[in-house]
SEMIKOL-349092 format. One record per residue (C-alpha): residue number from 0; residue in three letters; x, y, z. Coordinates in Angstrom, 3 decimals. Example, Ala and Ser with C-alpha at 12.3 -4.5 7.8 and 13.67 -1.06 7.14 Angstrom:
# SEMIKOL-349092
REC  num  residuo      east     north        up
REC    0      Ala    12.300    -4.500     7.800
REC    1      Ser    13.670    -1.060     7.140
This chain:
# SEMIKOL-349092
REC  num  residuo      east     north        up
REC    0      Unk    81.988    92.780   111.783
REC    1      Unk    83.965    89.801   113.018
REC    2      Unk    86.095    91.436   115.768
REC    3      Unk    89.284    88.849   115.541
REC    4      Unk    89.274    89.241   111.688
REC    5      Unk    89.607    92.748   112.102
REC    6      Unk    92.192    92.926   115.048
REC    7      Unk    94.544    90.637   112.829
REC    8      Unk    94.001    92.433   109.961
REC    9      Unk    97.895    93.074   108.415
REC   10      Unk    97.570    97.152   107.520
REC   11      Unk    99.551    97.997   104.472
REC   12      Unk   103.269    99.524   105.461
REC   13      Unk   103.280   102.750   103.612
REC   14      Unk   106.334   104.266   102.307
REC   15      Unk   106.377   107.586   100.512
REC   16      Unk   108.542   109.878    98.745
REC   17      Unk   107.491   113.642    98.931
REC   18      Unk   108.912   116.869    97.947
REC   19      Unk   107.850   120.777    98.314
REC   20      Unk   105.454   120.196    95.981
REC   21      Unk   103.583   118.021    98.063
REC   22      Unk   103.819   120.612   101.053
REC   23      Unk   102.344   123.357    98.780
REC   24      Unk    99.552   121.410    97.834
REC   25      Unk    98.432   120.414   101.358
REC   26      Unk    98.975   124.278   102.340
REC   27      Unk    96.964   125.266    99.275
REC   28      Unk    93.857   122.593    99.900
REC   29      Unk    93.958   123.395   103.784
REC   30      Unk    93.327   127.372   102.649
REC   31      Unk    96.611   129.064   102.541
REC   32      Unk    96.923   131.635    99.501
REC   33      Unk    93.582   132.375    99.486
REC   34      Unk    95.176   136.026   100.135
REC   35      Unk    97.898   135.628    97.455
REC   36      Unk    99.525   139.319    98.610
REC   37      Unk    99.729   138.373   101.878
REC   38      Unk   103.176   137.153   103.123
REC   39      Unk   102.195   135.179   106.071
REC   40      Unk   100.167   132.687   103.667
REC   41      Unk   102.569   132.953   100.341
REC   42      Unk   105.537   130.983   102.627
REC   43      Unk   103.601   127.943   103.457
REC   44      Unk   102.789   127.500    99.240
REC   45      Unk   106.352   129.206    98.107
REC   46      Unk   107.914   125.988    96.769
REC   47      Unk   111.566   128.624    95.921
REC   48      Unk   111.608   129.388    99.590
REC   49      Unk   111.219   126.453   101.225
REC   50      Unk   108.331   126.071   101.625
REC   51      Unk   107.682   126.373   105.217
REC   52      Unk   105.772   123.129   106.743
REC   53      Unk   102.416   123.064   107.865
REC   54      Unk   102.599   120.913   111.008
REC   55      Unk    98.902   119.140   110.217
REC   56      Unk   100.891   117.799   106.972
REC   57      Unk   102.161   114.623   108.916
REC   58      Unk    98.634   113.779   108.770
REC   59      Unk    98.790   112.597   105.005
REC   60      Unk   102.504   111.533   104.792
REC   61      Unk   102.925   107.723   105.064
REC   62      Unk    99.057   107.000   105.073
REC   63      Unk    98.202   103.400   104.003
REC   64      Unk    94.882   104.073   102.085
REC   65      Unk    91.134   103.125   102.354
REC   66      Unk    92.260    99.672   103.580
REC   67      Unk    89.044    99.180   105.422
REC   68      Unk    87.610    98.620   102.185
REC   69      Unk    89.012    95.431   101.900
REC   70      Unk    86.366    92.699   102.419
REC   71      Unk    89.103    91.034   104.873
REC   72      Unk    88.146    93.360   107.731
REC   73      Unk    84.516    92.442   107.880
REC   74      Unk    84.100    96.412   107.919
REC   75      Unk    80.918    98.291   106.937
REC   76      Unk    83.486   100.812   105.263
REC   77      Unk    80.908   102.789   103.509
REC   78      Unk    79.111   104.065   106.643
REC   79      Unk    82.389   104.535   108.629
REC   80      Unk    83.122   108.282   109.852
REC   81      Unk    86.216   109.769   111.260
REC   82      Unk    85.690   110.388   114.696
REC   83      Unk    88.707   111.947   115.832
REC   84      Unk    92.007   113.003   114.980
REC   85      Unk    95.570   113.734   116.485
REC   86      Unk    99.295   114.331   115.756
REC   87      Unk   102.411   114.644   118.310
REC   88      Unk   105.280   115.741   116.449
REC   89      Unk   108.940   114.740   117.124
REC   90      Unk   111.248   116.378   115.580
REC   91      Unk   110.268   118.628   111.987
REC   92      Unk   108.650   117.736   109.164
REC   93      Unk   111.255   117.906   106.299
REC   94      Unk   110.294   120.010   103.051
REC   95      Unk   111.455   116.817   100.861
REC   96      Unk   112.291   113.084   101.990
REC   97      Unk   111.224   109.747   101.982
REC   98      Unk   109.042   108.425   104.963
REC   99      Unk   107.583   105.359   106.217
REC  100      Unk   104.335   104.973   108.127
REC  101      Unk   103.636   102.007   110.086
REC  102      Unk    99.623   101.946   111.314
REC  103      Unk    98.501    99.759   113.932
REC  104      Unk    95.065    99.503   115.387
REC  105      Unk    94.946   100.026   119.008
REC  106      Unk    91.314    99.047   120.453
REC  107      Unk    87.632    99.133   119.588
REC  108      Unk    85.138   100.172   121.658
REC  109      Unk    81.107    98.156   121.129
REC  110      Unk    79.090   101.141   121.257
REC  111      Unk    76.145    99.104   120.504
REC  112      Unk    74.157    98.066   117.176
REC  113      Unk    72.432   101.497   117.439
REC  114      Unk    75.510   103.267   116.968
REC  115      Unk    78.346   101.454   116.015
REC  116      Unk    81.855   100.813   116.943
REC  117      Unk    84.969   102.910   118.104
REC  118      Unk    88.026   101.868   116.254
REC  119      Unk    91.236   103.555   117.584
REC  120      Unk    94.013   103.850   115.270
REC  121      Unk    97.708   104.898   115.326
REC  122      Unk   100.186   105.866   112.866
REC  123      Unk   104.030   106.511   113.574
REC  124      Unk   105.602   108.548   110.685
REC  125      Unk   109.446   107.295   110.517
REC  126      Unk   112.399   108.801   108.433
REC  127      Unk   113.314   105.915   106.006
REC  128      Unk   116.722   106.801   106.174
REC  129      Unk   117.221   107.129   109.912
REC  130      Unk   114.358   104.777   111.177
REC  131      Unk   113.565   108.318   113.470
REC  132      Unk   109.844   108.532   114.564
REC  133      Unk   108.856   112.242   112.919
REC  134      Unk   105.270   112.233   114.220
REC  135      Unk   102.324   109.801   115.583
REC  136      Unk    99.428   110.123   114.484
REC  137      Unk    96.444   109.219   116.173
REC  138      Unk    92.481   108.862   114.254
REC  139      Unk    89.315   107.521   115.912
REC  140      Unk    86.911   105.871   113.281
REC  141      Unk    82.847   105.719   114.015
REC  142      Unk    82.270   102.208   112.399
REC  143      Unk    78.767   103.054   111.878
REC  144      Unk    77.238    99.803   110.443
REC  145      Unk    78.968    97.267   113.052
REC  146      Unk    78.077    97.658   116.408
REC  147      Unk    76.875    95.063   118.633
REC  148      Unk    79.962    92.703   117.597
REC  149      Unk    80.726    89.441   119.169
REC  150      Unk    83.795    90.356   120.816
REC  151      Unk    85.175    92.411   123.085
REC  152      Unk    84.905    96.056   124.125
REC  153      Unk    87.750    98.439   125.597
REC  154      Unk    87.032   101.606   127.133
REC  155      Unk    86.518   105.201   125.323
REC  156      Unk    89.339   107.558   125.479
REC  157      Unk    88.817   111.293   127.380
REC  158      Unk    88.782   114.029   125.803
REC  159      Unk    90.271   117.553   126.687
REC  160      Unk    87.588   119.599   128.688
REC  161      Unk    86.217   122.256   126.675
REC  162      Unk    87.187   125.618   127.457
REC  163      Unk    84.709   128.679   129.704
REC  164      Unk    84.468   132.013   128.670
REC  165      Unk    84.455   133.913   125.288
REC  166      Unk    87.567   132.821   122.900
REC  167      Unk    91.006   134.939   123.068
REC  168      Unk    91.016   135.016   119.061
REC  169      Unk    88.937   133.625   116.179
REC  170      Unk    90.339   132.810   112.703
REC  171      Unk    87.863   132.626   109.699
REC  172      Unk    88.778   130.187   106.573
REC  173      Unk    86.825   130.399   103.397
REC  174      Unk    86.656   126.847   101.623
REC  175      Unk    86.014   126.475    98.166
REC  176      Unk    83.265   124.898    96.011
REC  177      Unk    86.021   122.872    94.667
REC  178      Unk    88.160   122.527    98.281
REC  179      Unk    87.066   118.704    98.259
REC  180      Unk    88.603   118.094    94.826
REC  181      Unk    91.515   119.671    95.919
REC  182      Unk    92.124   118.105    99.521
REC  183      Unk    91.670   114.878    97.740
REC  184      Unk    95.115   114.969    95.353
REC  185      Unk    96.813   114.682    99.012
REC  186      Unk    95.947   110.913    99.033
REC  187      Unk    92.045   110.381   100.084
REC  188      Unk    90.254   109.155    97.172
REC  189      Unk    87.019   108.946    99.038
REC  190      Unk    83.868   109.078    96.783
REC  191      Unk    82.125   110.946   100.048
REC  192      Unk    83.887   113.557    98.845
REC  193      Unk    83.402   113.692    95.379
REC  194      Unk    80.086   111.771    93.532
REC  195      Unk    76.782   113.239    94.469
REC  196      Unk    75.209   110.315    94.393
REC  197      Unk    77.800   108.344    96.949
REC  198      Unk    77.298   111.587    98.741
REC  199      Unk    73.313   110.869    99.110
REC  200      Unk    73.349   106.809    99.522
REC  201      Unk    75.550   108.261   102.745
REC  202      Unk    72.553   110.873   103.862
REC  203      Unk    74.248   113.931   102.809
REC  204      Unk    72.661   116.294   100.329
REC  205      Unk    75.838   116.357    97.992
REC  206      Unk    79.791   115.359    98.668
REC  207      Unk    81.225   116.982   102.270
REC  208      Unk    84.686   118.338   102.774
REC  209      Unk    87.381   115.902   104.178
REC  210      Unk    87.069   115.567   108.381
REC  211      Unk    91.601   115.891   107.707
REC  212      Unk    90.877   119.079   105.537
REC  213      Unk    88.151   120.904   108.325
REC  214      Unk    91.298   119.518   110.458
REC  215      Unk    94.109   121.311   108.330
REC  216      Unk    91.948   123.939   108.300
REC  217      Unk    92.322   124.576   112.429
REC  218      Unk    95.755   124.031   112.332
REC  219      Unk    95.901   126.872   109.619
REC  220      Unk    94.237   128.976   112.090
REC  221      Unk    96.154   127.715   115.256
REC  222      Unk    99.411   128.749   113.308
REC  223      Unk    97.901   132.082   112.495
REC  224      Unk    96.904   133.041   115.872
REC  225      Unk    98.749   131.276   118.321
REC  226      Unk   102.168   130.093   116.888
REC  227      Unk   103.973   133.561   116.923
REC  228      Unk   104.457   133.005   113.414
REC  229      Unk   106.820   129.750   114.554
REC  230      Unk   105.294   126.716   112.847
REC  231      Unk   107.710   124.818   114.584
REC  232      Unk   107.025   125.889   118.287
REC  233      Unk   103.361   123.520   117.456
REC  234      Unk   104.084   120.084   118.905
REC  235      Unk   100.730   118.411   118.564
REC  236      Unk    97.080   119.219   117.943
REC  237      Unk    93.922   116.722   118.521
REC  238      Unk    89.959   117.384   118.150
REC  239      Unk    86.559   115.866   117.677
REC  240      Unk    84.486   115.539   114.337
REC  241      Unk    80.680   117.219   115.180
REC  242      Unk    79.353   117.591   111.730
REC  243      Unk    80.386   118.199   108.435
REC  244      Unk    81.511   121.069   106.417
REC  245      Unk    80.120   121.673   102.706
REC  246      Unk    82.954   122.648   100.192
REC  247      Unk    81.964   126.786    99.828
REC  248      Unk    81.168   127.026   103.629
REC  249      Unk    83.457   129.280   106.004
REC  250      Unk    84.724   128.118   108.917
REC  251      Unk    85.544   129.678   112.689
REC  252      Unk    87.556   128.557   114.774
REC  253      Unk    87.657   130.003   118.307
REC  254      Unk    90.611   129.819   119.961
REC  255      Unk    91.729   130.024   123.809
REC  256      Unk    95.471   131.242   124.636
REC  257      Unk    96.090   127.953   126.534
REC  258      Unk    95.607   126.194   123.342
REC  259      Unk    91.978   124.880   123.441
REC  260      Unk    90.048   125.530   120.244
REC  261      Unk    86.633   124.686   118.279
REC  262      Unk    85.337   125.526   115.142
REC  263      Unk    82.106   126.305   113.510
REC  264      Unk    80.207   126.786   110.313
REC  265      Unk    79.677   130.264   110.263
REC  266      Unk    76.456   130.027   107.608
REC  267      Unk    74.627   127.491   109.284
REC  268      Unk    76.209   128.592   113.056
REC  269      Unk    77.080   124.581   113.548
REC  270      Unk    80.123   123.408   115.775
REC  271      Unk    81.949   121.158   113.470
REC  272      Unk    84.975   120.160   115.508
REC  273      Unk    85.048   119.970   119.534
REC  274      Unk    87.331   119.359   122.382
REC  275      Unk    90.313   120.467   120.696
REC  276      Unk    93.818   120.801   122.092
REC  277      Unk    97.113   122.513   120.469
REC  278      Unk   100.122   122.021   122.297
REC  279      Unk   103.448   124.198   122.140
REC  280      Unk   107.188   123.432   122.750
């Protein structure tokens, strides 16, 4: 990786037009309706009443693509990861509207040949009408194949502490077989996620679920048990990525009433996000 190459790389300015369809398909491939009689679920995928929002869905609105891919960067982009992943909400995601989302990398971190580089990334979601920030995202990228760069290093970011004690509440999600080739009509064409054989040149034994759907997924549980059934009242969420979860695989999450959460894969008892943090307003 050539560190100034990839520090002036010009990321695409993406602007997107959305509607409640959109919303219902990120609430259906993050899990909701998989109880289609219950009414809790039916108003995040009810396109004739609204629908309601999921907050997580700022995390696919205005997102410039796999632009690592382009041989510009100097990026290993097939043995990249996502790291981490955040969102601090503004003001409320609209049902329909046009948005623009302006992503801007913020520092890398030299972790060392061995294990790669940090890249820290952030995305602010504006109304194209208004200009008005709706949301900033924020992702963390493991660049696996370019540590030991001739360049400089910053400094790794904290993360929230994790929590003591047994959790307040725990939310199950059942994924699919197919929740991969669902997640993926919300804008992540990924082959990870799809070929078997892309899945195995990357040392997995077939294609893994999205790191922004196992994401979705703990929002789907935040707003379940800790939201007061007020999607609104969530303001921001953040977490690590600990492993992978295999479309078919059910996931945990383990909540605390202060707003720390993790998550696990309840067949193979793995932690699959850590360090995560919902905040309320």
């Amino acid at each position: 990786m050539n560190y100034d190459a990839l520090m002036g790389f010009e990321i695409p300015e993406a602007r997107q037009t959305f509607g409640p369809l959109d919303a219902v398909r990120y609430a259906l491939s993050i899990g909701f309706g998989r109880d289609p009689l219950d009414p809790w679920q039916l108003q995040f995928v009810d396109d004739h009443k609204g629908p309601r929002i999921v907050p997580s869905f700022c995390s696919v609105l205005g997102h410039p693509g796999f632009w690592l891919a382009d041989p510009r960067t100097t990026v290993d982009a097939g043995r990249l990861v996502h790291a981490e992943q955040g969102f601090s909400l503004k003001r409320p995601i609209p049902s329909a509207g046009t948005v623009v989302g302006i992503t801007r990398i913020v520092d890398i971190v030299d972790k060392g040949a061995a294990k790669g580089a940090l890249l820290y990334l952030e995305k602010d979601l504006h109304d194209a009408d208004s200009g008005d920030v709706i949301a900033t995202e924020t992702r963390t990228l493991m660049l696996r194949g370019d540590g030991g760069y001739d360049g400089p290093s910053g400094t790794p970011r904290p993360a929230p502490e994790e929590p003591g004690g047994d959790p307040d509440c725990t939310v199950a999600v059942e994924t699919r077989p197919e929740q991969a080739l669902l997640y993926r009509l919300n804008g992540d064409p990924n082959p990870l996620h799809l070929d078997p054989a892309v899945a195995q040149q990357a040392g997995f034994d077939r294609p893994i679920l999205h790191g922004l759907c196992t994401f979705g997924i703990a929002c789907h549980a935040v707003l379940r048990a800790l939201a007061d059934d007020d999607p609104q009242s969530l303001r921001g969420m953040s977490a690590r990525f600990s492993a992978p979860v295999f479309p078919g695989e059910t996931v945990e999450v383990e909540m605390w009433r202060n707003g720390a959460f993790r998550a696990r894969v309840v067949e193979r008892d793995d932690f699959v996000l850590h360090n995560g943090l919902a905040t309320f307003g």
